[in-house]
Structure formats: structure tokens, C-alpha cells
C-alpha positions as CSV (number, residue, x, y, z in Angstrom):
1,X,-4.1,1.5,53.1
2,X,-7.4,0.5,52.0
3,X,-10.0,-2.3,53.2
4,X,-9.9,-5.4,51.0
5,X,-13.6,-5.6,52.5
6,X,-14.1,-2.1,50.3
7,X,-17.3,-2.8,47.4
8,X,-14.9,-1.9,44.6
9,X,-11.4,-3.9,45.9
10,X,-14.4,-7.1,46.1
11,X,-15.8,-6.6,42.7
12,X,-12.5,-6.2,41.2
13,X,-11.6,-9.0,42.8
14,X,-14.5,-11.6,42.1
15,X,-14.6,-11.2,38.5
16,X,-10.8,-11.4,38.6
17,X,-9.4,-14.4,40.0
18,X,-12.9,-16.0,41.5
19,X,-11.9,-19.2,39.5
20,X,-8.1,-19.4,40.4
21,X,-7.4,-22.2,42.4
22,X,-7.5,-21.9,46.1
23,X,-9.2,-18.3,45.8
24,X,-11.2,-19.0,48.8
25,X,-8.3,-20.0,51.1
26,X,-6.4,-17.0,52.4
27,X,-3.5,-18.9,53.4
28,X,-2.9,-20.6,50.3
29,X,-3.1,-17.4,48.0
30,X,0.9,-16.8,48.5
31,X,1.3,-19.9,46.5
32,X,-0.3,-18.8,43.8
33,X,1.8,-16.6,41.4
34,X,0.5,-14.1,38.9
35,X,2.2,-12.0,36.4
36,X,1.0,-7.7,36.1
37,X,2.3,-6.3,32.5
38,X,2.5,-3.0,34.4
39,X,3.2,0.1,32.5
40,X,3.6,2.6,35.0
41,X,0.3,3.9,34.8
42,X,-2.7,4.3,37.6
43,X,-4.4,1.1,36.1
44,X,-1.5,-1.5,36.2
45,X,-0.3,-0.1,39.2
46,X,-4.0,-0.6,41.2
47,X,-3.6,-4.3,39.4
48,X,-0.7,-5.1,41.1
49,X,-1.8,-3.7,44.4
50,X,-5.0,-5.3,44.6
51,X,-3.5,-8.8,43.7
52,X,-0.5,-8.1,46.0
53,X,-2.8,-7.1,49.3
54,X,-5.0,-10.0,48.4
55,X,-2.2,-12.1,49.2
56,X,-1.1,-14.0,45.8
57,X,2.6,-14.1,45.0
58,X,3.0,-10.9,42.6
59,X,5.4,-10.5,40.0
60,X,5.4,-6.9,38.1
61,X,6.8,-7.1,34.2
62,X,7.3,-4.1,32.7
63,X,8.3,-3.8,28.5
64,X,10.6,-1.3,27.3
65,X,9.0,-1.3,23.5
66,X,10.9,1.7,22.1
67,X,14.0,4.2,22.9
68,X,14.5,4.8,26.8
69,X,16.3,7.4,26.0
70,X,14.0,9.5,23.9
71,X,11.5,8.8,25.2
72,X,12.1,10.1,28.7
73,X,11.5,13.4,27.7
74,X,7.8,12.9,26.1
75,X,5.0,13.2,28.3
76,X,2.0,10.4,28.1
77,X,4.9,7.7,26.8
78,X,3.7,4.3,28.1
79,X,6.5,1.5,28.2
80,X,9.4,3.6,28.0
81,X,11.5,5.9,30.2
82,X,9.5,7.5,32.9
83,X,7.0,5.3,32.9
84,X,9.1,2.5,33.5
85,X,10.7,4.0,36.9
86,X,7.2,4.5,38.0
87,X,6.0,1.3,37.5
88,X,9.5,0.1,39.4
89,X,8.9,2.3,42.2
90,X,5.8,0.9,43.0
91,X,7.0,-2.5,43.0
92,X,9.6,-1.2,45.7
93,X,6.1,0.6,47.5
94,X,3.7,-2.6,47.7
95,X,7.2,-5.4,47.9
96,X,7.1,-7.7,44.9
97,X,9.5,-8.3,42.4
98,X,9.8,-6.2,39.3
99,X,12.0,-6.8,36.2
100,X,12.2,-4.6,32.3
101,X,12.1,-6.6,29.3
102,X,13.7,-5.1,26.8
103,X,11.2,-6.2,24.0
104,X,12.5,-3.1,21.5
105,X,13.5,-5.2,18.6
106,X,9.9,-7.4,18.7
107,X,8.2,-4.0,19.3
108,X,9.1,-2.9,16.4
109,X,9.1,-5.8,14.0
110,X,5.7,-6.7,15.1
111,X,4.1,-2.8,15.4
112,X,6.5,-0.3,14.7
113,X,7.1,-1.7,10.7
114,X,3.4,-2.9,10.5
115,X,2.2,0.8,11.0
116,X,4.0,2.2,8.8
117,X,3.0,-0.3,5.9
118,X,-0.2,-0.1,6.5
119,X,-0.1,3.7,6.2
120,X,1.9,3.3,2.9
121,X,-0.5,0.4,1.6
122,X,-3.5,3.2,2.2
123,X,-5.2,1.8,5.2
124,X,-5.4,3.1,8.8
125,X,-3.7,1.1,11.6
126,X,-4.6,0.6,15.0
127,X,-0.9,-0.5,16.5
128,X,-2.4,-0.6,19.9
129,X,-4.3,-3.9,18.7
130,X,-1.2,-5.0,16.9
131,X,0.7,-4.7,20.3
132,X,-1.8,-6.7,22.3
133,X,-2.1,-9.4,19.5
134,X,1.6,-9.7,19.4
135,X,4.1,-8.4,22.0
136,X,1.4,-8.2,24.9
137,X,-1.0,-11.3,24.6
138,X,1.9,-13.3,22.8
139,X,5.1,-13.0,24.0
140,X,4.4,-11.3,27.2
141,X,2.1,-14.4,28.1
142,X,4.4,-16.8,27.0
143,X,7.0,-15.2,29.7
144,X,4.4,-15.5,32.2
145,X,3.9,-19.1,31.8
146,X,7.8,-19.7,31.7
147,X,7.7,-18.0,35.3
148,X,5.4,-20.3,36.6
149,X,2.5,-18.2,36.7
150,X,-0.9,-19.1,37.3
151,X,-2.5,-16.0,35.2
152,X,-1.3,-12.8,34.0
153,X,-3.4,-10.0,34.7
154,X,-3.5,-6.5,33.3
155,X,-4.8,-3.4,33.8
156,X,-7.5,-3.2,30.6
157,X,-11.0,-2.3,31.1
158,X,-12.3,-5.5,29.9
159,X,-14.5,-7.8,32.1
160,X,-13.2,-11.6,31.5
161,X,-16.2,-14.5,32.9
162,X,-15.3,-17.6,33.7
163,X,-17.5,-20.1,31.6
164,X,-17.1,-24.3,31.7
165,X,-16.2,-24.1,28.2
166,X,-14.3,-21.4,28.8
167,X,-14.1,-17.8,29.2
168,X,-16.1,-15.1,27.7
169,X,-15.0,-11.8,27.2
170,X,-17.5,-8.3,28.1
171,X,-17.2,-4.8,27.5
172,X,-16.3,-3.0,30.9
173,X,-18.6,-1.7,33.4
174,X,-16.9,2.0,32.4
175,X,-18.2,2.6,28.9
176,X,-15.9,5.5,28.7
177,X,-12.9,3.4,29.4
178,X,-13.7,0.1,27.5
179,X,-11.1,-1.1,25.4
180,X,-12.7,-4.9,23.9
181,X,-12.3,-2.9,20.9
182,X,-8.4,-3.2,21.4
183,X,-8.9,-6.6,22.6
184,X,-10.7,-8.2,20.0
185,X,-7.8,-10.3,18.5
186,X,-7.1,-12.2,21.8
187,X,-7.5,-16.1,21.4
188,X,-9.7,-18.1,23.7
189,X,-6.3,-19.8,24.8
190,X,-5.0,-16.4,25.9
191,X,-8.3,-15.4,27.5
192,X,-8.2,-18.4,29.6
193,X,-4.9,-17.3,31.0
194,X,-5.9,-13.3,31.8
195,X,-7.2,-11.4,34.1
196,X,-8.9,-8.2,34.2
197,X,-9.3,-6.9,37.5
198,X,-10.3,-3.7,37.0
199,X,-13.3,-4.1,34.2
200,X,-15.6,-4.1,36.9
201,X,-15.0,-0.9,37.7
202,X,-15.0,3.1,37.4
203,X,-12.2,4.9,36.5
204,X,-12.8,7.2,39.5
205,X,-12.8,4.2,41.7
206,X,-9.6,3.1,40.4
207,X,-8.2,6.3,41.3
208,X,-9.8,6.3,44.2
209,X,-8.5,2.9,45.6
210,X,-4.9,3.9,44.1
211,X,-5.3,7.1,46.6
212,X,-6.2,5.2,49.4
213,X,-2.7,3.9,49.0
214,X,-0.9,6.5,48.6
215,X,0.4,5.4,45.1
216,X,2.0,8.0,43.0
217,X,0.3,7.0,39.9
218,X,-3.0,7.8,41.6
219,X,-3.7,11.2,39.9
220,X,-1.0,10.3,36.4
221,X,-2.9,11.4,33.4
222,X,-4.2,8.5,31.5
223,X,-1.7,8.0,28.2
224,X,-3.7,10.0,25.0
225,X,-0.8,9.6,22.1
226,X,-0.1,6.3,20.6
227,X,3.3,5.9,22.2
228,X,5.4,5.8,19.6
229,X,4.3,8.8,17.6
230,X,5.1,12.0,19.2
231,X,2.6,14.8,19.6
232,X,0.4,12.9,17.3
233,X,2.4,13.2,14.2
234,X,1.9,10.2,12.0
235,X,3.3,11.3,9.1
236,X,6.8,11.9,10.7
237,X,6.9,8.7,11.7
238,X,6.3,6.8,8.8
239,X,8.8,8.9,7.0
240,X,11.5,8.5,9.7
241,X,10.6,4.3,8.8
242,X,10.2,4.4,5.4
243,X,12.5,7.5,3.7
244,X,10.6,8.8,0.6
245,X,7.0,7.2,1.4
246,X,5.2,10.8,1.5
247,X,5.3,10.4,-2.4
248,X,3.1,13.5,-4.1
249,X,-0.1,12.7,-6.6
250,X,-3.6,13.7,-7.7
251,X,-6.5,14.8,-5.6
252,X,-9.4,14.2,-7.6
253,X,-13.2,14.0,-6.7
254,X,-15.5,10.9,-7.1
255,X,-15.7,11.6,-11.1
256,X,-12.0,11.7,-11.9
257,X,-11.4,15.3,-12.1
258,X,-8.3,16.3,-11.1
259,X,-8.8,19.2,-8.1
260,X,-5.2,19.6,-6.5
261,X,-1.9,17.7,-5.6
262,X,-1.5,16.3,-2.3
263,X,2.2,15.1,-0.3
264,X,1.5,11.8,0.2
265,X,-1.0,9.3,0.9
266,X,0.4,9.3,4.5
267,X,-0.9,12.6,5.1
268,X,-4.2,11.4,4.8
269,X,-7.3,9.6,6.3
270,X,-10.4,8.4,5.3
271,X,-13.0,11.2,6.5
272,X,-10.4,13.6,6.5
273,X,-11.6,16.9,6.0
274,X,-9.0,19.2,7.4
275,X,-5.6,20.2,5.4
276,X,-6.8,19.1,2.0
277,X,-5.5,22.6,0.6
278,X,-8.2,22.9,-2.5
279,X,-11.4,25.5,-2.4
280,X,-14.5,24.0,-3.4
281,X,-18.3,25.1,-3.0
282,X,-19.2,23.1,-0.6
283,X,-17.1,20.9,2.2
284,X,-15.1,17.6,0.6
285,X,-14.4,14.8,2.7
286,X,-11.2,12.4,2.1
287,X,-13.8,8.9,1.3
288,X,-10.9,6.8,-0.5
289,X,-7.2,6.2,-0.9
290,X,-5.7,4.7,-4.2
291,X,-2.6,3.5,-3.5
292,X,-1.6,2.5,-6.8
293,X,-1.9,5.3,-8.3
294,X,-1.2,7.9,-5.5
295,X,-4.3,9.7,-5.5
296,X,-6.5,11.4,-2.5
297,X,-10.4,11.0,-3.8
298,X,-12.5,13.3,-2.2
299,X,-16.3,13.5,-2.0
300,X,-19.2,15.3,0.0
301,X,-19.9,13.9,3.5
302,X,-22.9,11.6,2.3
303,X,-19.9,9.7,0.3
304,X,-18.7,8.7,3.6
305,X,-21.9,6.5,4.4
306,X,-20.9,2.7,4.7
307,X,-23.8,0.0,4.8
308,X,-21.7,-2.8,3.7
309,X,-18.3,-4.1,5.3
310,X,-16.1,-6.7,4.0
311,X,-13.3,-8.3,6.6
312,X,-10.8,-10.6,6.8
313,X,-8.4,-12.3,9.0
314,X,-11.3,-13.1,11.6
315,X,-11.1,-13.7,15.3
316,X,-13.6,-15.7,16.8
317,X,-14.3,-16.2,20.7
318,X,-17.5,-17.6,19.8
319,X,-18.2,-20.9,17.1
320,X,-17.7,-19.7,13.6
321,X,-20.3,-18.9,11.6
322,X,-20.4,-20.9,8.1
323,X,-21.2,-20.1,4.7
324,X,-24.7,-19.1,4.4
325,X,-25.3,-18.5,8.1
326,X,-26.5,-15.0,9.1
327,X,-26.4,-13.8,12.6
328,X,-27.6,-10.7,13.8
329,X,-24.9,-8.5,16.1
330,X,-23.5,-5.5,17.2
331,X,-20.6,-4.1,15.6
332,X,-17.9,-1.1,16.3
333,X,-16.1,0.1,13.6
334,X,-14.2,2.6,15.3
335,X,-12.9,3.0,19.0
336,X,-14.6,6.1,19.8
337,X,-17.8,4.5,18.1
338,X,-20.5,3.1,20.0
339,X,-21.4,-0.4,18.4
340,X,-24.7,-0.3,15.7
341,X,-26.5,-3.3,14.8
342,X,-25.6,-5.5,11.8
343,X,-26.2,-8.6,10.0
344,X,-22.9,-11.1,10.0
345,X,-22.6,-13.7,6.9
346,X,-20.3,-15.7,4.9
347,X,-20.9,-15.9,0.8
348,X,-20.6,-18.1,-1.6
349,X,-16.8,-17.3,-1.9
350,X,-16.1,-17.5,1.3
351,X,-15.7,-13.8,1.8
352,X,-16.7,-12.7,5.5
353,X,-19.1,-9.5,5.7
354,X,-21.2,-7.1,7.9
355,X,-24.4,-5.5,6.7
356,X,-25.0,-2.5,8.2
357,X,-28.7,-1.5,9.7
358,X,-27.6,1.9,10.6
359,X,-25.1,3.4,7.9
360,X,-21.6,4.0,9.3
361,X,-19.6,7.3,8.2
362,X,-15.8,7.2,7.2
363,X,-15.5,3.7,7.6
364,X,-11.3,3.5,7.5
365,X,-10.0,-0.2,5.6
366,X,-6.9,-1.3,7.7
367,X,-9.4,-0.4,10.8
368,X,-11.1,-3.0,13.1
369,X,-14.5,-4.5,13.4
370,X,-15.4,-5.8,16.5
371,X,-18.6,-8.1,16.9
372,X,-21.0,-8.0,20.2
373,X,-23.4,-10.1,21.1
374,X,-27.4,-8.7,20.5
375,X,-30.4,-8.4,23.1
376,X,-29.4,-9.9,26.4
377,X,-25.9,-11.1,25.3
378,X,-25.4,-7.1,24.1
379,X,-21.9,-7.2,26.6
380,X,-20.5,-10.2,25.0
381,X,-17.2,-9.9,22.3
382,X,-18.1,-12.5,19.9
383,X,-15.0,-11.6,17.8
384,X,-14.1,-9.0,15.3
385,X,-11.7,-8.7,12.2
386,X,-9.8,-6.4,9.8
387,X,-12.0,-4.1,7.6
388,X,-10.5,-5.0,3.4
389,X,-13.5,-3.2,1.6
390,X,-16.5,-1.1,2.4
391,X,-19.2,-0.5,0.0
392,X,-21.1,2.7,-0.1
393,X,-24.5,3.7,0.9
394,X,-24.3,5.0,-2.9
395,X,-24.5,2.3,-4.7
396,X,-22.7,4.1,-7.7
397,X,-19.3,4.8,-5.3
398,X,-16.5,2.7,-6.5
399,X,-15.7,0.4,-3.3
């Protein structure tokens, strides 16, 4: 067992459910029920146990997004066979009530079909956002408040402050774990409702607390793959979705030429630079899809820099900015990015975009771009949106 007097369990704790009625009166915690999304992993499973051995009334959710059955057999799957036994047994460990929601059909309607019409549309996805924004933050939540819930906590590391006009969202304490950038697309509404237990936190403390009590999750390998897509393999997936899509076409470079065929738009990336099967002087980088015509432009690495972003379908956990307005931020363009300093604005047709101060390479459209606050508010998630167009460092590059 561990000591609920222990730094981390307080921290955890204090930035979690400080604000949640009665917090400060032991006896009355058990009447306060909260909802874990559990997946069966080491983060989740501390969530629960930290809330449970705190006192409040516990109830463990677990989603079953795609094939049990299949996916029993993959290692790193998240929501689905293995994952979901662990996740049950450690209900059983710490005594709280866990149920499976079979959530396949909206899994895949919602992320599943999305991915691979993005891909075909040449774009990038990012399903994990898709799954927050939809099945997660959406109808997870919506669960939670039909079970009486006060809150529903999870185990992202994302640091949630309670403000009077309501609550703010912060990168994590754990840079390396941070995941606002997956987060970005949750409302205020939904923000008011979660809780983040762990985003004060390091990941070795987590598995250090999780040790403490003897959980079996305590030393699982955190998930890599996106869980759907075995060993990585994008492609196979898409196909499986939508027979036919890796349809064959041009590669040409940034002056038409034609330099070799390709299998499919599918196969490809912006910034790709591996597997493009054509020999050239010099190294060629994937810098554009043309889905309309099926062709795979390819350019040197300096036809990768970005210093213009348009976006659309905006998220705001801040107050909109209008046309004309310019605020200075910090934006990610990538997860594995750290965030670079920009200039937000609205023109005069309404068309949201980020400047770039420091050019950004193989910026992907489909991707996301998350806004942070600047100076002292640096931690803050202001927002983010949908990259639709990027415009070259070269002004001469076709956006």
C-alpha cells in the first residue's frame, strides 16, 4: 500500500479533485462518485487507485472500440482484449465496480471510417484526437453523467486548473508524456467535467506509486501503435476499409516532371523520404499530395519549410479572436514537436491562420495545430484546429 500523505499521491490529488465538493471532508468523499475511462494501462489504473484510496465512490469504464477477438493477440492494443481483462482485474484488486462498453460500432463510425478518408482525401490523421473528441470526451462523458457522476477522470498527462470562469487546461508537468496536443478539441463544457489526476506528475512516479500497490500494470509497456493499425501498417488498413483506394499515379517533382509511379497516395506522407523508389542526385522529400490527380510531388528538404498555416474548424478554450485581431502564441504542429512561436489572425475572409516566426518542416494538412499561451501563460492550451493549407517558406511553391 502506499501513504495517501506521499508528495506525489498529494499533488496528484490537489490539482485533481481540489474543487469537487466536500474534498476537504473525508467522511463525505464516499458520496461522491467518479467515473475512470480505464484502459488497462499503468496510467488509468494509478487513476482509479488514487481516487479509490482517497475515499470517493469509484466506478471503472472500460470501451471495447474494435475486435476482442483479434485483437487479443497484438501486443500494445489499448481498449481491446488483453487490455480489457487487465483493467477488470484491477477493479477486482482495489473493490470498485467495473463494466465494458461495447462502443465498436461508434468507434468506428466516428475514427475508424474518418482515418481512412482522410488518408484517401490526402491528408494525415490523427485518430487518437478523433477518439477523444468523439467516443472518449463525448459519449464516454455523457455515460458518466447518466451514472450520476460528479466528474470523470482519466489517465492523460494533462494538468486541468480550476478557474471561476472555469477551467483552464496546461501541458503536464512530464514534457515527455504530455498529450494537450491530443486534447486540444475538448470543449470548456467537457473540461469542467474532467479530471486529470496524474498531469502533475512523472511517469516514473506513476509507476512508482502503481508499484507501491502491487498493481500489475505497474511495469506494462506504455501503448506505441495507434490501436487499430497493426505493427504500424497504415496502408493495410485503409485498404482493408476502403477496397481499391491504393490507386497508382505520377511522382513528379515541384516542376511537373514526371520522375516515377507510385501505389497509392496512401502509401504516402508529407516529409516522407523513405520508399519513394526513384534515384535522384540529391535526397527528395514527399512536400505535397494531389489528390485529384493522384500524384506524389516531391521536392528537396528546404521545400518542406512552412511559415504560413491556414486552419479550420477551430477549438477555442479561450475568447475567440476576431477578424483583424493578432495575438502572439505558441503553436505545435506536430505531437513529437515542441511548440514555436507564431502570430494568430483572422482575415478579411474570415479564414483563420498562423504565421510562423520559426519555419516549420513537413507541415502534414489533415494534422493538428494546437495554440499555447506566450511568456508567463506559456503552459496554457488556448485552443488549436485542423491544418487545410500551408504556404511555403518559398514563396514560388504551389500551396
Amino acid at each position: 500500500m502506499f501513504d495517501m500523505n506521499d508528495p506525489a499521491v498529494r499533488r496528484a490529488l490537489d490539482r485533481s479533485v481540489l474543487d469537487l465538493p466536500d474534498y476537504g471532508d473525508v467522511a463525505k468523499r464516499s458520496k461522491i462518485r467518479i467515473v475512470v475511462a480505464m484502459s488497462g494501462g499503468v496510467d488509468s489504473t494509478l487513476t482509479a487507485a488514487l481516487l479509490k484510496f482517497a475515499g470517493y465512490d469509484v466506478v471503472g469504464i472500460t470501451l471495447q472500440l474494435y475486435d476482442h477477438g483479434a485483437a487479443i493477440a497484438k501486443k500494445g492494443a489499448c481498449c481491446a482484449g488483453q487490455d480489457i481483462a487487465d483493467a477488470a482485474n484491477a477493479a477486482a484488486q482495489l473493490n470498485f465496480p467495473h463494466y465494458v462498453l461495447d462502443y465498436e460500432s461508434k468507434f468506428s463510425n466516428a475514427v475508424i471510417e474518418n482515418f481512412a478518408d482522410t488518408y484517401l482525401s490526402g491528408r494525415t490523421p490523427v485518430p487518437c484526437i478523433a477518439c477523444n473528441q468523439t467516443v472518449k470526451f463525448r459519449d464516454l462523458l455523457a455515460t458518466a453523467r447518466d451514472l450520476g457522476a460528479h466528474c470523470m477522470a482519466t489517465g492523460h498527462y494533462i494538468q486541468r486548473i480550476a478557474e471561476k470562469k472555469g477551467a483552464q487546461m496546461h501541458r503536464a508537468i512530464d514534457n515527455s508524456k504530455d498529450q494537450s496536443y491530443f486534447l486540444f478539441a475538448t470543449t470548456q463544457e467537457q473540461l469542467d467535467f474532467l479530471r486529470f489526476p496524474l498531469g502533475g506528475l512523472e511517469k516514473e512516479e506513476v509507476r512508482r506509486l502503481a508499484g507501491q500497490l502491487g498493481l500489475s500494470a505497474a511495469n506494462k509497456p506504455d501503448s506505441q501503435d495507434i490501436c487499430f493499425v497493426p505493427e504500424g501498417k497504415y496502408a493495410d488498413v485503409v485498404e482493408k476499409i476502403r477496397p481499391g483506394a491504393a490507386k497508382p499515379g505520377n511522382i513528379i517533382d515541384l516542376s511537373g516532371k514526371i520522375l516515377g509511379q507510385h501505389k497509392g497516395l496512401i502509401h504516402y506522407t508529407i516529409g516522407q523520404r523513405r520508399g519513394l523508389g526513384i534515384a535522384a542526385g540529391s535526397p527528395l522529400y514527399v512536400v505535397k499530395l494531389n489528390p485529384l490527380k493522384h500524384e506524389v510531388i516531391v521536392g528537396p528538404r528546404e521545400a518542406l519549410l512552412t511559415k504560413r498555416i491556414y486552419l479550420d474548424s477551430p477549438n477555442w478554450l479561450m475568447k475567440p479572436i476576431s477578424a483583424g485581431e493578432e495575438i502572439t502564441v505558441q503553436v505545435k504542429v506536430r505531437s513529437t514537436r515542441p511548440p514555436v512561436q507564431g502570430r494568430l489572425q483572422i482575415n478579411e475572409k474570415q479564414r483563420l491562420f498562423v504565421d510562423l516566426d520559426t519555419l516549420e518542416e513537413g507541415v502534414a494538412p489533415g494534422q493538428a495545430c494546437v495554440f499555447y499561451g506566450f511568456g508567463d501563460n506559456y503552459s496554457q492550451v488556448l485552443g488549436g484546429a485542423w491544418i487545410s493549407r500551408t504556404v511555403a517558406a518559398n514563396s514560388d511553391l504551389a500551396c
